[in-house]
C-alpha positions in Angstrom: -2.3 39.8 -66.2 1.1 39.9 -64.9 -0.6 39.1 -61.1 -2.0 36.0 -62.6 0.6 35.1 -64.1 2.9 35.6 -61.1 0.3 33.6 -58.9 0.4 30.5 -61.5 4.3 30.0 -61.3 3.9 30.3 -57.4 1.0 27.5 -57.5 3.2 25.4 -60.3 6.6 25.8 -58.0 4.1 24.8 -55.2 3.0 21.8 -56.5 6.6 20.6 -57.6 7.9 21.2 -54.6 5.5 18.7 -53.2 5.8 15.9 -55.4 9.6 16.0 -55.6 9.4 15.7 -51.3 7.0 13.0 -51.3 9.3 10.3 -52.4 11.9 11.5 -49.6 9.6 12.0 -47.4 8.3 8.3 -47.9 12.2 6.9 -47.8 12.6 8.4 -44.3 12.7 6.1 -41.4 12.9 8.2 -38.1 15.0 6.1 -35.5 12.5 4.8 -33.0 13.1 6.3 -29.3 12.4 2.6 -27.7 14.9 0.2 -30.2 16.9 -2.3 -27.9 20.0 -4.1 -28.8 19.6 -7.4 -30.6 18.8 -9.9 -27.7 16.5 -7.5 -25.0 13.2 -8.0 -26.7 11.8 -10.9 -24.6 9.6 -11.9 -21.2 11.0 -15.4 -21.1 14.7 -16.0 -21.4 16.4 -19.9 -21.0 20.3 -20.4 -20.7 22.3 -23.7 -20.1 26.1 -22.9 -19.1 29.3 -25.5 -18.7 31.5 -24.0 -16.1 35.0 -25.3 -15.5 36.4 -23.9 -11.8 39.8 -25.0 -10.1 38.3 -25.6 -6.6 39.4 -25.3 -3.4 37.5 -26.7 -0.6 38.0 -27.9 3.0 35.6 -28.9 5.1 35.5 -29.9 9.3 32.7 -31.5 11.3 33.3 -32.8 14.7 30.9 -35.4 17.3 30.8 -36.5 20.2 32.6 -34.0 21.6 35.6 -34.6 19.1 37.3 -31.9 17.4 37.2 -32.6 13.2 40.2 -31.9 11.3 40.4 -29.3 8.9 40.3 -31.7 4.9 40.9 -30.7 1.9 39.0 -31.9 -1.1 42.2 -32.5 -3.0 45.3 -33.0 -1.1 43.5 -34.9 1.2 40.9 -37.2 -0.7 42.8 -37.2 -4.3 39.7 -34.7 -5.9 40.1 -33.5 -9.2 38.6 -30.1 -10.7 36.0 -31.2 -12.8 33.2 -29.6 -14.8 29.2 -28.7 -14.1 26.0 -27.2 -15.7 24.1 -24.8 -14.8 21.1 -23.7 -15.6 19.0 -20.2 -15.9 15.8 -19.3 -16.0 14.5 -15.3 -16.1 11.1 -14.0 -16.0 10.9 -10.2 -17.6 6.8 -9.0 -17.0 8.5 -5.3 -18.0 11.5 -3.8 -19.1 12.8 -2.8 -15.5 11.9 -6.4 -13.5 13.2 -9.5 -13.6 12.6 -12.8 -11.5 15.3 -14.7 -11.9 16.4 -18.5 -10.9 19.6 -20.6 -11.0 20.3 -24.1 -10.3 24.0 -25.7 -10.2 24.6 -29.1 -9.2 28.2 -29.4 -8.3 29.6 -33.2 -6.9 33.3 -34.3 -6.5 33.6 -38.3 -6.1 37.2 -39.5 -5.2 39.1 -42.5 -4.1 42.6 -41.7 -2.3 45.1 -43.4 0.1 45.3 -41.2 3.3 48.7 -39.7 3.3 48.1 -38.0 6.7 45.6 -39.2 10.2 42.4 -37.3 9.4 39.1 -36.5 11.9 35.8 -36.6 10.3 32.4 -37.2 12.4 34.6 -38.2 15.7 36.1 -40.9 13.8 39.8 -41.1 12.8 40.9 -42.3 9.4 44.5 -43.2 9.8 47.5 -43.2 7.8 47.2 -45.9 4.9 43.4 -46.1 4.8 41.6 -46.4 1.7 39.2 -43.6 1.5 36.1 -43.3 -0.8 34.8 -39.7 -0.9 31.6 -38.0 -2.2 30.7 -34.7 -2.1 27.3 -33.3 -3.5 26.7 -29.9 -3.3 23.3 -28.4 -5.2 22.5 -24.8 -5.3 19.4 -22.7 -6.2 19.3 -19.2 -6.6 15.8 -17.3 -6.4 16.3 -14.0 -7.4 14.2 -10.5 -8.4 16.3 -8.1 -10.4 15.4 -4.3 -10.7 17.3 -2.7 -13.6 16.7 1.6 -12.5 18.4 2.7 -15.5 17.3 1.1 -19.3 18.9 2.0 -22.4 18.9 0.8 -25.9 22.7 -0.1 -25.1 22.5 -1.7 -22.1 21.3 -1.3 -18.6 22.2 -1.1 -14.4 20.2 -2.5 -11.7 20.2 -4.2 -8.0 19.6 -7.8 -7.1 17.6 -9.8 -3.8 17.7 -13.2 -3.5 17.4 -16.3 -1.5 20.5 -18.9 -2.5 19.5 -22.4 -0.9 22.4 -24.6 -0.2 22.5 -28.0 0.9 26.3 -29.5 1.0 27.0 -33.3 1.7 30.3 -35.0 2.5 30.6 -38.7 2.8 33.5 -40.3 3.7 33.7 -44.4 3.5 36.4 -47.0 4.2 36.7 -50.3 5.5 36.4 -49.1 9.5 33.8 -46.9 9.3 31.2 -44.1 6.8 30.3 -41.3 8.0 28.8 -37.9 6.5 28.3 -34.6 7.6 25.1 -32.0 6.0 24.6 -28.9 6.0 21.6 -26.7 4.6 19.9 -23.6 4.7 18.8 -20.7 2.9 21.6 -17.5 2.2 20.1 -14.1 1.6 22.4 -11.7 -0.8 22.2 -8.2 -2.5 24.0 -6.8 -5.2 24.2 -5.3 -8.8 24.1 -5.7 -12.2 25.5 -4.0 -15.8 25.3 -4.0 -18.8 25.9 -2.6 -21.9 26.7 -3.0 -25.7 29.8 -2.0 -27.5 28.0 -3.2 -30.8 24.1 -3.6 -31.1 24.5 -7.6 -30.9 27.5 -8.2 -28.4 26.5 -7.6 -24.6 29.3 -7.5 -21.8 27.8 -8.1 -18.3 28.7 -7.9 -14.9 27.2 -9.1 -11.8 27.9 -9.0 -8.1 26.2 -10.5 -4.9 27.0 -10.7 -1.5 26.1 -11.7 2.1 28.2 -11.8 5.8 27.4 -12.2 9.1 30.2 -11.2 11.0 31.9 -13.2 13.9 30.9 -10.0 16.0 27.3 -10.9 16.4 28.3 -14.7 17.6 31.4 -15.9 17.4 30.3 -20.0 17.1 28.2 -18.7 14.1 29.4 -17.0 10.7 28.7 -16.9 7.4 29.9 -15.3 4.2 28.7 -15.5 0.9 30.4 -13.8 -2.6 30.0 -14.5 -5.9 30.6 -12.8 -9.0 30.7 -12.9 -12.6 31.7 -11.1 -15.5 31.3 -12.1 -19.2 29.8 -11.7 -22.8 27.1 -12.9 -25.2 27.3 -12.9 -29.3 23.0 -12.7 -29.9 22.7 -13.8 -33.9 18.9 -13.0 -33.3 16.8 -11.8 -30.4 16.2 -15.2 -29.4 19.6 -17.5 -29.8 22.8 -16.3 -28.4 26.0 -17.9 -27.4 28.2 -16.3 -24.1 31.6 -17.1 -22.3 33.1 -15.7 -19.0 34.8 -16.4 -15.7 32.5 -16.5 -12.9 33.6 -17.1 -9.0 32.0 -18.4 -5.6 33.2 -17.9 -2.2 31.0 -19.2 0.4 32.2 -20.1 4.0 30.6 -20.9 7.1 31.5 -22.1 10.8 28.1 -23.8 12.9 29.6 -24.5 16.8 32.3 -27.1 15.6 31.1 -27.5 12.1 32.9 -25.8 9.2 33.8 -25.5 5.4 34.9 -23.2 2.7 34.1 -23.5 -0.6 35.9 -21.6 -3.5 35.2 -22.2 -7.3 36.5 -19.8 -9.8 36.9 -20.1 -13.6 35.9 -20.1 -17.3 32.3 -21.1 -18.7 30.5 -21.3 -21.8 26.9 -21.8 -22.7 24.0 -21.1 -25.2 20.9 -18.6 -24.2 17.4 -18.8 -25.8 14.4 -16.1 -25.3 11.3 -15.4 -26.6 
């Protein structure tokens, strides 16, 4: 009797046991191993950007035989910094590849008074001359970005891509309008980070590069550097806003022919995915 009774406390504990852990059993959410920040759950991501450099670019192009002096966008046409869009585009088929593309249209227009005898195109613009000047510079980045380390917080990877460049300057005045071109595709490597101090703010860096040096030919060299560093607010996975500082240093010397081109400062801009 005692055995049975023994047995029917064990069965009765048993069963209470059970129906007090079923409710907390059933409250209990296990952290999923794959939960990404807010704002990396997508395969198609958009952004649009307003970037705001202080510029500094000279350019040179000689004919004829003649050599073309070294002009400065601003001291020597009267160009002021102004501001540009740009605009992104990012393919993600899976969590660690990325095709990525980038178009910025930048174009100074300026009239000035030549304060000093310039060179441009084997013509010479003189002291006093009335000088209308254009330049029109578009960019486009074709990218594919391998991230070999994912986290929920963030990730690091390496960059390839093709930046095609095609630079115009025109220069018109009463005695004469000329322009110089110059166009061509710049390969680049380089790296990317990121990571999340708090599930829905992102800080990013990003670095590529490209040189040939004067070693290989010294009537021929090219340099390439741009990098960026700045941070998105994502209120949802799909609709963020960012800011940073972002910088470009390209250069280039073809025979006679040269310019150097560097834009550095803020942006801000808007990113959609889905």
């Amino acid at each position: 009797m005692q055995t049975r009774a023994v047995r029917r406390t064990l069965w009765a504990g048993l069963v209470a046991v059970l129906f007090l852990a079923a409710p907390a059993a059933a409250q209990y959410q296990p952290r999923p191993i794959h939960d990404p920040a807010t704002g990396e759950k997508w395969n198609i991501e958009a952004g649009a950007d307003w970037w705001m450099p202080s510029a500094n670019v000279v350019v040179a192009s000689e004919s004829l035989g003649i050599q073309g002096s070294n002009i400065d966008l601003k001291r020597d046409l009267g160009a002021t910094d102004q501001r540009f869009p740009s605009l992104q585009l990012q393919l993600r088929p899976s969590p660690a590849h990325k095709l990525r593309f980038t178009y910025l249209p930048i174009k100074y227009e300026s009239s000035a008074t030549l304060q000093q005898s310039i060179v441009f195109q084997g013509v010479r613009y003189r002291i006093g001359l009335p000088v209308n000047s254009v330049l029109d510079w578009k960019t486009f980045r074709f990218g594919y970005e391998y991230d070999f380390i994912v986290r929920n917080r963030g990730f690091v990877g390496f960059i390839v891509e093709a930046k095609y460049t095609d630079v115009k300057v025109q220069l018109d005045s009463p005695i004469a309008s000329e322009f110089a071109r110059a166009r061509g595709p710049i390969p680049a490597l380089g790296g990317i980070g990121r990571f999340y101090p708090v599930p829905n703010v992102a800080i990013t860096g990003e670095l590529t590069a490209f040189k040939i040096p004067d070693s290989i030919d010294s009537r021929y060299n090219a340099h390439y550097l741009e990098w960026d560093l700045g941070g998105t607010v994502n209120f949802t996975d799909h609709v963020g806003l960012r800011g940073g500082y972002h910088s470009t240093d390209v250069g280039y010397l073809i025979k006679s022919d040269s310019g150097t081109f560097e834009l550095r400062g803020l942006y801000f801009g808007a990113v959609l995915r889905y």
